[in-house]
MIPAGU-439159 format. One record per residue (C-alpha): residue number from 1; residue in one letter; x, y, z. Coordinates in steps of 0.02 Angstrom, whole numbers. Example, Ala and Ser with C-alpha at 12.3 -4.5 7.8 and 13.67 -1.06 7.14 Angstrom:
REC   i aa   east  north     up
REC   1  a    615   -225    390
REC   2  s    684    -53    357
END
This chain:
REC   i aa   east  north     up
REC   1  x     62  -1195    867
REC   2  x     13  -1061    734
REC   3  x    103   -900    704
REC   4  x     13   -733    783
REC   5  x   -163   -679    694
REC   6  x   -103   -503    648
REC   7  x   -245   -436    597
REC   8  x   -337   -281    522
REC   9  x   -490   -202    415
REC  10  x   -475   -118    254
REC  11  x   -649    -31    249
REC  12  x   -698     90     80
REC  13  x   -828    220    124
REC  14  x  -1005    243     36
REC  15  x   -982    424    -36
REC  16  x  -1087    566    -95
REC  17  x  -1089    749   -128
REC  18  x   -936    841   -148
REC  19  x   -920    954   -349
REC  20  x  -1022    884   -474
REC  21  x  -1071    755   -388
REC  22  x   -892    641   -448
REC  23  x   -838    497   -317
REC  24  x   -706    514   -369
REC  25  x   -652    686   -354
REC  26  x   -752    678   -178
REC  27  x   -646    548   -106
REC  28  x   -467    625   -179
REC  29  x   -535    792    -77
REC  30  x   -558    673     90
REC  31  x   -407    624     90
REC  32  x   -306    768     45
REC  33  x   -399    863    191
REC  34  x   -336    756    303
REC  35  x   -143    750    248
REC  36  x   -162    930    216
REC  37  x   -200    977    401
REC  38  x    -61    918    436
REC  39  x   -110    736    492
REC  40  x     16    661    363
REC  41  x    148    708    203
REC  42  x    216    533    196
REC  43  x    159    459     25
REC  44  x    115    265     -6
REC  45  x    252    145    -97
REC  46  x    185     38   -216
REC  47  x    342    -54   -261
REC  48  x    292   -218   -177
REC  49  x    118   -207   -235
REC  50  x     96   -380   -302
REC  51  x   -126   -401   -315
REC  52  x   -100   -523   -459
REC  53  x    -28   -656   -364
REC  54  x   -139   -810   -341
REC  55  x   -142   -932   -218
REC  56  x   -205  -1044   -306
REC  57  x    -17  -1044   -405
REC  58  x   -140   -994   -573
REC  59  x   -260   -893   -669
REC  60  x   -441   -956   -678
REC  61  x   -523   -916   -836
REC  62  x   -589   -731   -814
REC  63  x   -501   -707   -665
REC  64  x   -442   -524   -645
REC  65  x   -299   -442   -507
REC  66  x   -385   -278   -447
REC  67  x   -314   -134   -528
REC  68  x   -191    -18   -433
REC  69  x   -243    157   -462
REC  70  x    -82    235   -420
REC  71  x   -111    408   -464
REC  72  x   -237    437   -331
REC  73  x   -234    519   -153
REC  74  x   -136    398    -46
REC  75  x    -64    424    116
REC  76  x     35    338    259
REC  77  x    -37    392    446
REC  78  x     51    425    613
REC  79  x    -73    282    673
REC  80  x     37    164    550
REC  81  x   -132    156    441
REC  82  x   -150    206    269
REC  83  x   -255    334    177
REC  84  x   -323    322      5
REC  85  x   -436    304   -145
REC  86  x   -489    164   -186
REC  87  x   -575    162   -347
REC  88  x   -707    315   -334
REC  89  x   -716    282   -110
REC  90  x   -607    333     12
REC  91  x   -533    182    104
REC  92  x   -450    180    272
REC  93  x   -333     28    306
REC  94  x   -308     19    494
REC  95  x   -119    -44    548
REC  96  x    -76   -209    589
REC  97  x   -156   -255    741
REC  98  x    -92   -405    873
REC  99  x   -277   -464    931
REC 100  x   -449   -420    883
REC 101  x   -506   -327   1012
REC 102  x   -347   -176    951
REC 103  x   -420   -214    792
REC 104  x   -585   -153    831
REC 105  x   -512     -6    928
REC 106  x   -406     34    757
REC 107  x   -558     24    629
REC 108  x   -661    143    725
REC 109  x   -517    252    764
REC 110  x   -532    240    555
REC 111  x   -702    304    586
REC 112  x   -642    461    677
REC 113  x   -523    506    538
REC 114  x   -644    505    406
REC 115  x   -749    608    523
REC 116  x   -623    738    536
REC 117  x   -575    712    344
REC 118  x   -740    736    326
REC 119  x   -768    911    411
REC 120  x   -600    986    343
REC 121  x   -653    946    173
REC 122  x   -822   1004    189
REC 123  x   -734   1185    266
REC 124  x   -696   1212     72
REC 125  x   -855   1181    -16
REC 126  x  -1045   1254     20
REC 127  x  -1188   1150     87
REC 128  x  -1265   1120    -67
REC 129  x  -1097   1002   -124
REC 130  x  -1039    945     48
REC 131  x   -977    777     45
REC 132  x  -1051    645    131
REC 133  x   -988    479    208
REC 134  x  -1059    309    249
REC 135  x   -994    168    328
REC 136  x  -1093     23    219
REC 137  x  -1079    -67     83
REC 138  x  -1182    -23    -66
REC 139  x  -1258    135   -155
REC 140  x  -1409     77   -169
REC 141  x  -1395     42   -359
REC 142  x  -1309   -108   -365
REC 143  x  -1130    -57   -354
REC 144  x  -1046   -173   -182
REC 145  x   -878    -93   -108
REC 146  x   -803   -185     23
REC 147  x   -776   -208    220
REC 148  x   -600   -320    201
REC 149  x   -531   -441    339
REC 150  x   -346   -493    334
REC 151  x   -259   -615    452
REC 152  x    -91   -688    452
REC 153  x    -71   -869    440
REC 154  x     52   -989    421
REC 155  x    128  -1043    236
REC 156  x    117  -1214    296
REC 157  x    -70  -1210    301
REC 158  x   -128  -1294    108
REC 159  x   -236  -1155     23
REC 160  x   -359  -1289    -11
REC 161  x   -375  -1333    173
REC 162  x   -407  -1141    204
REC 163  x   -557  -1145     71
REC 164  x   -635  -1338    147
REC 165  x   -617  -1260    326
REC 166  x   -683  -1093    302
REC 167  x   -831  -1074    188
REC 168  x   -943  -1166    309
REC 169  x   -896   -986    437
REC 170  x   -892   -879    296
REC 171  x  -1077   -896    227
REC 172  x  -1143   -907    402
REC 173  x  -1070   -798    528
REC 174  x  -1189   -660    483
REC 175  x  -1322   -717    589
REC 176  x  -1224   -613    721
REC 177  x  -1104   -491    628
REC 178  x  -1211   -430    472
REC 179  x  -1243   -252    452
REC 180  x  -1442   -278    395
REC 181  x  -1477   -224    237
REC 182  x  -1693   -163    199
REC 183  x  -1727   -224     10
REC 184  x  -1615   -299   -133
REC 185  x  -1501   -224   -262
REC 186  x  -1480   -411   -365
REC 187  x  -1584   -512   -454
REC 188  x  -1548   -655   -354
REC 189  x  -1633   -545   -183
REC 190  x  -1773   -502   -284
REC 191  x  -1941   -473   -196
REC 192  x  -1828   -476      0
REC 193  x  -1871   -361     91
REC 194  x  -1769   -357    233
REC 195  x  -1590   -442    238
REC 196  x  -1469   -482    359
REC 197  x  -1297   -465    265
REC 198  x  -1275   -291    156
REC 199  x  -1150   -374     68
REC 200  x  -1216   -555     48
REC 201  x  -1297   -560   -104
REC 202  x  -1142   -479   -221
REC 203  x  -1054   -657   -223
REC 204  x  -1038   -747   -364
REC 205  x   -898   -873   -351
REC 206  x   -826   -989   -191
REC 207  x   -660   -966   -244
REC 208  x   -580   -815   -361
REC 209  x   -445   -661   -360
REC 210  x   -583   -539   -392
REC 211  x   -657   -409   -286
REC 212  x   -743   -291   -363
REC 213  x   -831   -416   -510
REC 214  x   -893   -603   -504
REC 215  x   -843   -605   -293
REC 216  x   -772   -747   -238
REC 217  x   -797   -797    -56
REC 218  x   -641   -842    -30
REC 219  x   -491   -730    -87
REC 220  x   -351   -802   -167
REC 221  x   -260   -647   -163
REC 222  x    -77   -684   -111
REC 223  x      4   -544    -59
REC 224  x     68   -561    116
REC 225  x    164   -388    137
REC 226  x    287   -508    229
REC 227  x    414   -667    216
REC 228  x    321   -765     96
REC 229  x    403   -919    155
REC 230  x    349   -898    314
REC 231  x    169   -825    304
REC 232  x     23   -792    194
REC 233  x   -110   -680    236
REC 234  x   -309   -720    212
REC 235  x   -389   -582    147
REC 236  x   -569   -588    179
REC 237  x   -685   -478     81
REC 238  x   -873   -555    121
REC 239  x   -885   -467    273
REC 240  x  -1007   -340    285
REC 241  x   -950   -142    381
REC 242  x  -1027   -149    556
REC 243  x  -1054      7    657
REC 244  x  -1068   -115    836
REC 245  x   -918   -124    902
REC 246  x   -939   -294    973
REC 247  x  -1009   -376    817
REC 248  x   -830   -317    737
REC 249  x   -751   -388    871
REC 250  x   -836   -548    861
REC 251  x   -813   -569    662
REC 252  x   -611   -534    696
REC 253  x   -603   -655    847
REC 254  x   -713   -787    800
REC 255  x   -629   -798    619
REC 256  x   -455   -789    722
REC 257  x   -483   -932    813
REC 258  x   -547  -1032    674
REC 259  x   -394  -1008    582
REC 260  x   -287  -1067    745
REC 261  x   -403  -1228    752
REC 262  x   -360  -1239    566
REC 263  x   -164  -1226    596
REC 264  x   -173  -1345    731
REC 265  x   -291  -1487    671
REC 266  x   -309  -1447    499
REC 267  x   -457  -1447    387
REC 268  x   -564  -1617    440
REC 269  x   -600  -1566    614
REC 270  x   -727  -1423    526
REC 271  x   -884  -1455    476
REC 272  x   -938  -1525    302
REC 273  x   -977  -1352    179
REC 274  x  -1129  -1312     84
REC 275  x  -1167  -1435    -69
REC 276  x  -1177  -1256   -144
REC 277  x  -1081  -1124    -41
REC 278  x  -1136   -967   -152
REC 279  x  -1332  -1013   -138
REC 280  x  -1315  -1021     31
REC 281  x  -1224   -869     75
REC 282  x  -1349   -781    -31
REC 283  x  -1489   -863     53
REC 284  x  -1427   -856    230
REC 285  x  -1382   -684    209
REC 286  x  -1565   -648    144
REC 287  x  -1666   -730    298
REC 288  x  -1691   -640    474
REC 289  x  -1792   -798    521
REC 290  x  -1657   -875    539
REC 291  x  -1742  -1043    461
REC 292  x  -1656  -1062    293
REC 293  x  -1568  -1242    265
REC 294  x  -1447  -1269    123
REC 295  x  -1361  -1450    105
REC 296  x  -1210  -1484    146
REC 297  x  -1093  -1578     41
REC 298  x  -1109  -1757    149
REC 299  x  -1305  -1741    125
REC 300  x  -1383  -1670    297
REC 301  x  -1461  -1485    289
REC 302  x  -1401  -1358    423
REC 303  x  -1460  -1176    470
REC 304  x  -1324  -1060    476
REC 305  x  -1362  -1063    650
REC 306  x  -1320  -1263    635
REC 307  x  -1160  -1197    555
REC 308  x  -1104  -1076    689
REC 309  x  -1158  -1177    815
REC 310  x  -1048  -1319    750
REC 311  x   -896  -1197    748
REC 312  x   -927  -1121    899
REC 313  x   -901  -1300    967
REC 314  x   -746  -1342    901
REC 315  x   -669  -1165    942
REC 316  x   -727  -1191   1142
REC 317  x   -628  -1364   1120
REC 318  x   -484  -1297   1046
REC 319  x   -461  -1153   1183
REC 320  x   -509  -1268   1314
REC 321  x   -366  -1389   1251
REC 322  x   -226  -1283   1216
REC 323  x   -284  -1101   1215
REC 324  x   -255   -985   1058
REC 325  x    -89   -866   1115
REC 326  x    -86   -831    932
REC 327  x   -243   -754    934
REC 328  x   -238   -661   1117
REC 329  x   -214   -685   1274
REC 330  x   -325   -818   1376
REC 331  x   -425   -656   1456
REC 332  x   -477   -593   1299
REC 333  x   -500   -781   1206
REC 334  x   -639   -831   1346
REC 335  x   -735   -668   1328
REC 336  x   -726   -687   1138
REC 337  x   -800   -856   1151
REC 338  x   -926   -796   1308
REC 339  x  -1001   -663   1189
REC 340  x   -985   -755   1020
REC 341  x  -1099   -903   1138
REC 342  x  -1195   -763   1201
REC 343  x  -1251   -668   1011
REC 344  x  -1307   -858    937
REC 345  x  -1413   -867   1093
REC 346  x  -1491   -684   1066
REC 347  x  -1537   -690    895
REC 348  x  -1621   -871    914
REC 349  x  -1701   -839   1060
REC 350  x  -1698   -676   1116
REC 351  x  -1664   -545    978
REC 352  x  -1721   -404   1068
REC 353  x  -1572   -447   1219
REC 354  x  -1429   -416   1095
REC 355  x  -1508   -288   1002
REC 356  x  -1348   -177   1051
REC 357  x  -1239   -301    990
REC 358  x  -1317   -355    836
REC 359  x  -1308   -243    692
REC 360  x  -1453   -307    586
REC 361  x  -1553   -336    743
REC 362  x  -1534   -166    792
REC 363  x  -1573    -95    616
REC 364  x  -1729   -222    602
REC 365  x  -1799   -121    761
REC 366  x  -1799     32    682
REC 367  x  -1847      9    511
REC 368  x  -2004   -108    575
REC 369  x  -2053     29    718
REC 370  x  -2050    171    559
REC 371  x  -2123     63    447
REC 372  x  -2276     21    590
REC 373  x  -2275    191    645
REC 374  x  -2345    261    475
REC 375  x  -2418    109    398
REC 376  x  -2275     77    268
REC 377  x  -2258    -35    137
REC 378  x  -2092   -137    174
REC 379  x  -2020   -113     23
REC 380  x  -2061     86     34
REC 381  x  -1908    204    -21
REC 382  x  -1905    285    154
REC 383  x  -1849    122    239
REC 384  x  -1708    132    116
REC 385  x  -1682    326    202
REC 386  x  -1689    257    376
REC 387  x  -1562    113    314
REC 388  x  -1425    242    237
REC 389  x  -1439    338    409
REC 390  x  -1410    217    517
REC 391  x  -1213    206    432
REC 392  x  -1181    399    418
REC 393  x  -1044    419    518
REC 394  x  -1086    599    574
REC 395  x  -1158    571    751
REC 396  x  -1300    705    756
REC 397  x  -1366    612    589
REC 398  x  -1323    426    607
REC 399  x  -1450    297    681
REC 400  x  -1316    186    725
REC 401  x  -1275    309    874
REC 402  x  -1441    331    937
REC 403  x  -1466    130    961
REC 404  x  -1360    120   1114
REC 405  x  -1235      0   1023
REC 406  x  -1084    -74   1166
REC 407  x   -936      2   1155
REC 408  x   -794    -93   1181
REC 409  x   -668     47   1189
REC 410  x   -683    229   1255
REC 411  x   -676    396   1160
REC 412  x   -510    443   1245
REC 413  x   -442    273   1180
REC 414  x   -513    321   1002
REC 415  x   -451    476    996
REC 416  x   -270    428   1047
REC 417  x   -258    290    913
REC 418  x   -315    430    807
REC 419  x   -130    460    803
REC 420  x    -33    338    886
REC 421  x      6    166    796
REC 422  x    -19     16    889
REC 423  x    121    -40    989
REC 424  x    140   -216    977
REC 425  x    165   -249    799
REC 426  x    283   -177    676
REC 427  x    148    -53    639
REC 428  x    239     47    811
REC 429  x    397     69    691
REC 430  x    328    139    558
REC 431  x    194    256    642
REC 432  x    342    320    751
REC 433  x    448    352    595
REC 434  x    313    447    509
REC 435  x    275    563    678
REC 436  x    445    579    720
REC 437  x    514    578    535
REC 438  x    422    678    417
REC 439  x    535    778    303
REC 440  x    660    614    292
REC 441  x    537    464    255
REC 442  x    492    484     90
REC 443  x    378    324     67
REC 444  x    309    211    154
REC 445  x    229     33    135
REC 446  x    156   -102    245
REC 447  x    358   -192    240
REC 448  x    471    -71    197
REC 449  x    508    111    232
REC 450  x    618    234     93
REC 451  x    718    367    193
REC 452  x    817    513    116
REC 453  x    945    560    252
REC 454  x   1018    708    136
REC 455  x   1186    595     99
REC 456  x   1202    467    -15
REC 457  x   1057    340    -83
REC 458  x    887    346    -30
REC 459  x    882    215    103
REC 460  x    746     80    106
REC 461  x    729    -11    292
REC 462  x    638   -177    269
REC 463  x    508   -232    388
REC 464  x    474   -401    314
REC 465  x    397   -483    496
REC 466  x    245   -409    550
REC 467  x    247   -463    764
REC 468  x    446   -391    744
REC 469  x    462   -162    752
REC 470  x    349   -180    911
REC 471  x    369    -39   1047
REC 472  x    455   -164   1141
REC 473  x    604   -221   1013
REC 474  x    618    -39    953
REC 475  x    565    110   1076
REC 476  x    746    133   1139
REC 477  x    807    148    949
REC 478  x    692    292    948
REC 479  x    743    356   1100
REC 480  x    932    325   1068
REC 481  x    916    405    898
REC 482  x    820    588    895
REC 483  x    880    576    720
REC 484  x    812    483    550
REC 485  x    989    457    505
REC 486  x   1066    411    671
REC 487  x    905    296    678
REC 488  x    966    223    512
REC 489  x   1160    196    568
REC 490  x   1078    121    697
REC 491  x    984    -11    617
REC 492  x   1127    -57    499
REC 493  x   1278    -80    637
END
């Protein structure tokens, strides 16, 4: 059996507006609105920021660790998340979440707080430099940021095994969870004019530490905020920002489970990968037909339909044999698999029937009903317009709300995780400490919190297991202890 999928999205916003036009200055000015109102004054610890740490156990030649920009805006949230620039966007990392469907609640409770960042900043500034935010993954110009996926997973598991059994998902599943992109910002797109990943054609490499420059599909970035004896954590940046709710809950679950087969029966039970995995991300990710082959590396050529099709498969058999507890509970596993079944039906057969579901689908509608309506050429700049839209995350402007997307949680449920963390993860302990412990907790990171009780050394509480500091092994400490010191007396008898 595998250890639990904790599991969560890093997402950096598509920016514009804001004094002289700077990103950069745009995004600091997000999220200092937010902290300012009083949402948060608990500042991010960097001190076990390791991004140069390989899995691979070396450098490849040209290989770069991203670049911590520590003297930017960052901020920890009473929602456990955290708050920052990233490089000239404002990026929301939701809390550690125990399945995917409190993932997906968490990322667009993300969305709400840039919403509200958004309006408190824009209070301070006239309409002709109000900021603007996007929840995409491009400019437009050829500059990618990133929608990033990270799941726990055991230290057992062989890095190389992770790469043989998850490229084949990795340049496929966007047949059902990409975003839709209308035209090409690369070279190797040139002359699409419609694709079904946003993000798809940025990749470079199958296997690298970068993110920003020469992409690799699979991370090697080893940095599990977390025993690293015990776990590492995947962290999955070819996934592209979805505004359907279901589609993010699909990319989380179905990935999820794959990694549980992958713990459980290791790498041969998946299918064999592409002869040449970065062509055929970039050409999967470039075809809503649907009909693109690539071969594979034992010399048969598969759709990425083939692909997901074969995973699917061997995901039903796992559950069916032994269930994934790691990933959620049975209730939640079988409607994961039911609608994961359900998209690869609708977009081979029935596009329009999961056209709520399906991001690309769903922005394919509306670009081709503009585009007919007026006689458009498809690669005409206004399709590029209607494309931007549909990811503004203001409701009275974005598309994406007027498509009658699924939800698959509430606005009350938004709102609350808003500002409550999640309670089943040791995201609960720190989200209470920063509510309940402002003025005392002077830093906070995803494993550790520093606390200055007003006597002796600032205190630093360790919070190296991510399924331990749930509500349930910690919510009478908090109700014991009204008191960040008598909390911390606590924790050390």
């Amino acid at each position: 059996m595998g250890v639990a999928k904790i599991l969560g999205i890093e997402t950096e916003y598509g920016i514009a507006g804001g004094p002289d036009s700077d990103p950069t200055l745009a995004s600091s000015l997000i999220v200092n609105a937010y902290a300012q109102h009083g949402q948060s004054r608990v500042t991010w610890d960097f001190v076990d920021e390791s991004p140069d740490n390989d899995a691979r156990g070396y450098y490849a030649d040209g290989a770069f660790a991203p670049i911590i920009e520590t003297h930017l805006a960052n901020t920890v949230l009473t929602n456990a998340a955290r708050l920052y620039v990233d490089h000239a966007h404002p990026e929301y990392s939701s809390p550690e979440c125990r399945t995917p469907r409190e993932a997906v609640l968490y990322d667009q409770a993300g969305e709400e707080i840039m919403r509200r960042a958004q309006r408190v900043a824009n209070q301070t500034l006239d309409d002709d430099h109000a900021i603007r935010l996007y929840k995409n993954n491009s400019d437009g110009k050829g500059n990618s940021y990133g929608t990033h996926e990270n799941y726990l997973l055991s230290r057992e598991v062989e890095f190389s095994d992770v790469v043989r059994a998850m490229v084949p998902h990795f340049v496929s599943r966007a047949v059902i969870t990409g975003a839709g992109k209308v035209g090409y910002e690369t070279d190797v797109s040139r002359g699409t004019p419609f694709q079904i990943s946003a993000r798809a054609e940025f990749f470079e490499e199958v296997v690298g530490l970068e993110t920003t420059l020469k992409r690799p599909i699979i991370n090697t970035r080893d940095e599990p905020h977390a025993d690293a004896e015990r776990y590492r954590r995947l962290h999955v940046i070819n996934g592209d920002a979805n505004m359907s709710p279901r589609a993010t809950w699909v990319k989380l679950g179905a990935t999820a489970i794959l990694l549980s087969v992958l713990e459980d029966q290791g790498a041969g039970v998946f299918p064999s990968p592409p002869a040449r995995p970065v062509a055929a991300i970039r050409s999967f990710g470039a075809d809503p037909t649907l009909r693109a082959v690539v071969e594979t590396q034992d010399g048969q050529r598969w759709s990425a339909l083939d692909y997901q099709d074969a995973l699917y498969a061997i995901a039903q058999r796992h559950v069916e044999r032994v269930g994934a507890p790691d990933v959620a509970a049975d209730e939640e596993v079988n409607a994961l698999l039911a609608e994961w079944s359900d998209l690869l039906d609708g977009v081979r057969h029935h596009p329009d029937r999961v056209a709520q579901r399906v991001d690309w689908v769903a922005k394919w509608r509306v670009v081709e009903g503009y585009r007919e309506r007026y006689g458009l050429d498809p690669n005409d700049v206004r399709l590029r317009a209607i494309d931007l839209q549909y990811h503004d995350i203001r409701p009275e402007k974005s598309l994406a709300a007027r498509v009658g997307l699924e939800p698959l949680w509430n606005d009350d449920e938004i709102n609350e995780a808003v500002f409550r963390a999640p309670r089943t993860t040791r995201a609960y302990f720190r989200g209470e400490c920063v509510r309940r412990f402002p003025e005392e907790l002077v830093s906070a990171n995803w494993d550790s919190l520093v606390f200055d009780v007003g006597a002796g050394p600032l205190r630093r509480v360790p919070m190296m297991d991510p399924v331990r500091g749930t509500e349930e092994l910690t919510g009478a400490l908090f109700a014991q202890n009204p008191s960040a010191a008598s909390l911390i007396e606590a924790l050390n008898g």
